[in-house]
DOTINU-720873 format. One line per 5 residues: number of its first residue (from 1); their letters; for each residue x, y, z of C-alpha. Coordinates in Angstrom, 1 decimal, always signed. Each point is the difference from the previous one (the first is absolute). Last residue first. Layout:
BEGIN
NUM) a) X Y Z  ...
END
This chain:
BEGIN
262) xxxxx) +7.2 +2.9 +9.1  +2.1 -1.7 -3.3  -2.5 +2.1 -2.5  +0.7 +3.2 +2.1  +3.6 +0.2 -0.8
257) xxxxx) -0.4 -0.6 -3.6  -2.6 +2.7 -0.4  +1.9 +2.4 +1.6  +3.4 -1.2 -1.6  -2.2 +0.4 -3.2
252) xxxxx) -1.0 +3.7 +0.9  +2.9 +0.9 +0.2  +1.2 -1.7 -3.3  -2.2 +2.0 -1.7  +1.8 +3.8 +0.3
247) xxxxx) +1.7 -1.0 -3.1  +3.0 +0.8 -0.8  +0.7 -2.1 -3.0  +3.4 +1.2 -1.8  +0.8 +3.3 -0.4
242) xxxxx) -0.9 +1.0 -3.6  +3.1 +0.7 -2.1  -1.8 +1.5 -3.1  -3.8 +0.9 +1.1  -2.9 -1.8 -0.6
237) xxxxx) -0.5 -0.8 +3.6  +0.8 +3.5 +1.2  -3.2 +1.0 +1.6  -0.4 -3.3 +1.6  -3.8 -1.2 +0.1
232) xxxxx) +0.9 -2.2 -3.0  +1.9 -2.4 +2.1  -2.9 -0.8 +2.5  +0.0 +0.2 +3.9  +1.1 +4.1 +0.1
227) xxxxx) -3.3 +1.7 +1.5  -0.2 -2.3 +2.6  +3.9 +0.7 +1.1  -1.6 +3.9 +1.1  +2.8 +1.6 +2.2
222) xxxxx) -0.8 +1.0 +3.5  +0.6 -3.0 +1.7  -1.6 -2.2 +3.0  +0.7 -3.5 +0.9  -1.1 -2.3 +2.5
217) xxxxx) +1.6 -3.5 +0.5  +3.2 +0.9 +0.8  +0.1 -0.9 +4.0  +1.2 +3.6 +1.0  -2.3 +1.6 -2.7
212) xxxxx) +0.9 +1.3 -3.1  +1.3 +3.0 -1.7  -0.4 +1.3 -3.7  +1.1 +2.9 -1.8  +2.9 +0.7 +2.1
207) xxxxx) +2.8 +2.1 -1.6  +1.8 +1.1 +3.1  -2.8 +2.1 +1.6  -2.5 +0.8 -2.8  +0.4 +3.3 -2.0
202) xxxxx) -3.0 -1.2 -2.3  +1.4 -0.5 -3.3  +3.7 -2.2 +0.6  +1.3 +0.0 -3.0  -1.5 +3.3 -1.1
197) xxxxx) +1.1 +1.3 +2.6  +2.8 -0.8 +2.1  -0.4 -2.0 +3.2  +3.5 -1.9 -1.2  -1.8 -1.7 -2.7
192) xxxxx) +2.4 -2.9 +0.2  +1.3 -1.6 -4.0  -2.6 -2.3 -0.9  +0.4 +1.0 -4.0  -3.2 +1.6 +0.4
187) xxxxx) +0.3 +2.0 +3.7  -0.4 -1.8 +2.9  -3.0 +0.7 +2.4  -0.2 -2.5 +2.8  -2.1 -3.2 +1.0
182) xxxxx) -0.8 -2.6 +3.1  +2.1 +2.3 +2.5  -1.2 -2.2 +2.8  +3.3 -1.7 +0.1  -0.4 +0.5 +4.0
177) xxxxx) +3.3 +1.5 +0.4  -0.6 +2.2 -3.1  -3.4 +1.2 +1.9  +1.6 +0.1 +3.1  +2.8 +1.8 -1.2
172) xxxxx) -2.2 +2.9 -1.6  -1.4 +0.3 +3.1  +2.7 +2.4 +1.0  -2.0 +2.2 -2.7  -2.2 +1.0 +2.8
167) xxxxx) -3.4 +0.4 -1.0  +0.6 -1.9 -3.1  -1.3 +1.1 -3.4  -1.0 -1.6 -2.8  -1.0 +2.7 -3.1
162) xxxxx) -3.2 -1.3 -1.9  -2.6 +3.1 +0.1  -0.4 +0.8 -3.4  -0.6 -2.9 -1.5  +0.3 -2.0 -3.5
157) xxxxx) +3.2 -2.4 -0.2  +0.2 -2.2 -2.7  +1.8 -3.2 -0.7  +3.8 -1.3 -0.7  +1.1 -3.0 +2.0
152) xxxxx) +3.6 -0.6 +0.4  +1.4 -3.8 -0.3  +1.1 -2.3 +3.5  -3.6 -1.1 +1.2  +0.8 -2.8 +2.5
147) xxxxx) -2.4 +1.0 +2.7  -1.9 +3.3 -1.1  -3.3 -0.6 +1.0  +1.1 -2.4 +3.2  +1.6 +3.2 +1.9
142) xxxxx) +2.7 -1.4 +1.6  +2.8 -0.5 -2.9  -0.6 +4.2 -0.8  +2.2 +1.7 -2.8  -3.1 +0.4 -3.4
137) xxxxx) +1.6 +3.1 -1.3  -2.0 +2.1 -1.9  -0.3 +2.1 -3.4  -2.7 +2.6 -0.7  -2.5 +1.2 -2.4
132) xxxxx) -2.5 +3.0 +0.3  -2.5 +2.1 +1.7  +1.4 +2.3 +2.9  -2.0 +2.2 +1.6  +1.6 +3.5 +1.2
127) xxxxx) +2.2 +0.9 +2.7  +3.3 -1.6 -0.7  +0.3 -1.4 +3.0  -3.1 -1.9 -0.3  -2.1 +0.6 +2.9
122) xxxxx) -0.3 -2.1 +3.2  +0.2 -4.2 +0.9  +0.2 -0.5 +3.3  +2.3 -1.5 +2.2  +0.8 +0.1 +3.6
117) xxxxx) -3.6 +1.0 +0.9  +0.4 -2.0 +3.8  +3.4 -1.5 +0.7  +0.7 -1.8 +2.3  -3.3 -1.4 +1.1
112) xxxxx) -0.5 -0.3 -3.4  +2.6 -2.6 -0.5  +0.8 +0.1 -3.5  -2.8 -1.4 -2.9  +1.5 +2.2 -2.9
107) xxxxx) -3.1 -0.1 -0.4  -3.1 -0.9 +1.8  -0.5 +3.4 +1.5  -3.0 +0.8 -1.5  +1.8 +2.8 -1.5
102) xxxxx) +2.4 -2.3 -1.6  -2.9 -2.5 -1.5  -1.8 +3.0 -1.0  +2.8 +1.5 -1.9  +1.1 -3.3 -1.4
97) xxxxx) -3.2 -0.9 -1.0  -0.4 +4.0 -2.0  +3.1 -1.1 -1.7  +0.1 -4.0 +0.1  -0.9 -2.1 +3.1
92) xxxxx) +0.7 -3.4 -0.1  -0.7 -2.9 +2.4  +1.2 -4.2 -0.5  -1.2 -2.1 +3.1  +2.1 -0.5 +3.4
87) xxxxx) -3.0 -0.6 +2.0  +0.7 +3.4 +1.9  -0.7 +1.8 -3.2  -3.5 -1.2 -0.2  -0.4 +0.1 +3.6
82) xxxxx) +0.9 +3.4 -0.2  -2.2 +0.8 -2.5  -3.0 -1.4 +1.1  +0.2 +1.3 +3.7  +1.0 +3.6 -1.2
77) xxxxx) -3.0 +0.0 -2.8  -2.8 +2.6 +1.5  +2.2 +2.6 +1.6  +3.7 -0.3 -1.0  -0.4 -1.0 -3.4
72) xxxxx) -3.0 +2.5 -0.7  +2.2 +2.6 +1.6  +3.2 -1.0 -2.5  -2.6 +0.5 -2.8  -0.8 +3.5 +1.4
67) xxxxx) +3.5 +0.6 +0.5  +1.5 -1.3 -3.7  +1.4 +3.6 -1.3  -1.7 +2.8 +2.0  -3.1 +1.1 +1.6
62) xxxxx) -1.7 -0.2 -3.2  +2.2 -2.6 -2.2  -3.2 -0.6 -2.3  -1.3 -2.6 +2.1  +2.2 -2.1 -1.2
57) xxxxx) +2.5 +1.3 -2.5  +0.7 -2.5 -1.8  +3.3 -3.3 +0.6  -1.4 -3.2 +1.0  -0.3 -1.3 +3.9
52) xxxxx) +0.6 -3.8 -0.6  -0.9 -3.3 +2.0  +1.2 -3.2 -0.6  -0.8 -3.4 +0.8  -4.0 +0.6 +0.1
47) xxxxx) -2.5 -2.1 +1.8  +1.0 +1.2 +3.1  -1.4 +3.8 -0.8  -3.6 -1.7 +0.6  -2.8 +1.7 -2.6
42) xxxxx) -2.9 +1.9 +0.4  +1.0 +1.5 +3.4  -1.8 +3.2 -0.8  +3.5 +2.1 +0.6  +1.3 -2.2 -2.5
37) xxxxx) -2.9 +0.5 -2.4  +0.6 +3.8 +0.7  +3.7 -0.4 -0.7  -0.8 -0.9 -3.3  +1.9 -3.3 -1.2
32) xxxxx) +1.9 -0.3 -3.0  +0.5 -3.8 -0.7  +3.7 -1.5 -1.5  +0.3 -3.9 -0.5  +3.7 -0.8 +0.0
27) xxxxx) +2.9 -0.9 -2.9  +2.2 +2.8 -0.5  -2.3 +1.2 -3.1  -3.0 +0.2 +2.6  +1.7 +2.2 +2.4
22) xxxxx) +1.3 +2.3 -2.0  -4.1 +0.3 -2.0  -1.2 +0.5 +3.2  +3.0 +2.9 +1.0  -1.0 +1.6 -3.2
17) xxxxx) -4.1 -0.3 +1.1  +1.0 +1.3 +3.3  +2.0 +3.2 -1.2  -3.1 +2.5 +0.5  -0.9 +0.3 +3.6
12) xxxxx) -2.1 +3.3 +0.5  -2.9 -1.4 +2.2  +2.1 -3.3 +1.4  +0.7 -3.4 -1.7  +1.8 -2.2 +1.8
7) xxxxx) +1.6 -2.7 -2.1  -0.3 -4.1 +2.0  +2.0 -2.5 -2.3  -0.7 -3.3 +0.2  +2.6 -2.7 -0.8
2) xx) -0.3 -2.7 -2.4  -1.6 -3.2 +0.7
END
């Protein structure tokens, strides 16, 4: 039986058809889900091996990138979804589920009692939206989405609000410590972004694009790897001297593959 996918779908979410369609090339069953029939308890989250927050705007970003969502987590879904990550099952958050997911306070998943709002993720250092094409670094052995994955993935970015802060950059170490850094900017050829723009389009704190959590099963990124799953979708596919296959697919296949041996 292949796995199950669980999408959210909140007022404003508009990537959870592309992260369906992700899901169901790697190999799983992919259902959007309202959070209103969740809310109505017309389905059990433990019949699902994975659970994804897709990229949007939800609820039109209206007291800021991801809170309102993060409230609906915290308020009417904590129990669910921390048993769902306690089980050890397969959880991404991309763009606006990143956001939520990190002001939730489910990522980077540190000891809160230590260290309450030590990350967040704020305006784009360069002040303005950015829409476009970017390379990453998959670097993290802990978090199960990017296991094994030696090649760069190229994939859109589209937010305005996607710059990873720490409280205290000392945490930095934890985080590194921790292999929690699931994903960094590089620029084309792979060579470090350095926090320079455009390499690196958000200003984030030493590249990140993507963390995990302490145990590696959840994983939240800003970049888009749904929109990048098929070789045509590349902007430079016809191009003389191509890179070679980047795809942002074989995430979503160690998600899949991970879940299907739970």
């Amino acid at each position: 039986m292949l796995p199950r996918s669980l999408i959210l779908h909140a007022p404003g979410t508009n990537r959870d058809l592309e992260a369906a369609q992700a899901f169901e090339l790697a190999g799983a069953q992919a259902e959007i889900v309202p959070l209103t029939a969740l809310r109505q308890r017309q389905l059990r989250w433990e019949g699902y091996q994975i659970l994804v927050l897709p990229g949007g705007f939800s609820y039109a970003d209206a007291l800021g990138a991801g809170r309102l969502l993060a409230l609906d987590l915290r308020a009417y879904f904590a129990e669910q979804v921390q048993a769902f990550i306690g089980s050890g099952k397969p959880v991404l958050g991309i763009c606006n589920g990143f956001q939520a997911r990190v002001k939730a306070g489910l990522l980077p998943g540190l000891d809160a009692a230590k260290h309450h709002r030590y990350a967040t993720l704020t305006f784009n250092a360069s002040g303005r939206f950015e829409c476009r094409w970017v390379t990453l670094r998959p670097r993290s052995a802990r978090c199960l989405w990017t296991q094994g994955l030696a090649g760069l993935v190229d994939c859109p970015v589209a937010h305005g609000e996607g710059n990873f802060t720490l409280a205290d950059p000392a945490l930095l170490a934890d985080l590194n410590v921790g292999d929690q850094i699931a994903l960094t900017y590089v620029q084309a050829d792979g060579a470090p972004a350095d926090e320079r723009y455009p390499a690196n389009p958000n200003g984030s704190i030493a590249d990140i694009a993507g963390v995990c959590n302490p145990r590696g099963n959840v994983l939240g990124l800003m970049p888009h790897p749904e929109d990048h799953v098929r070789a045509y979708q590349h902007p430079h596919r016809s191009r003389p001297g191509a890179p070679d296959d980047r795809s942002g697919l074989r995430l979503f296949e160690n998600g899949v593959r991970y879940a299907a041996q739970m």
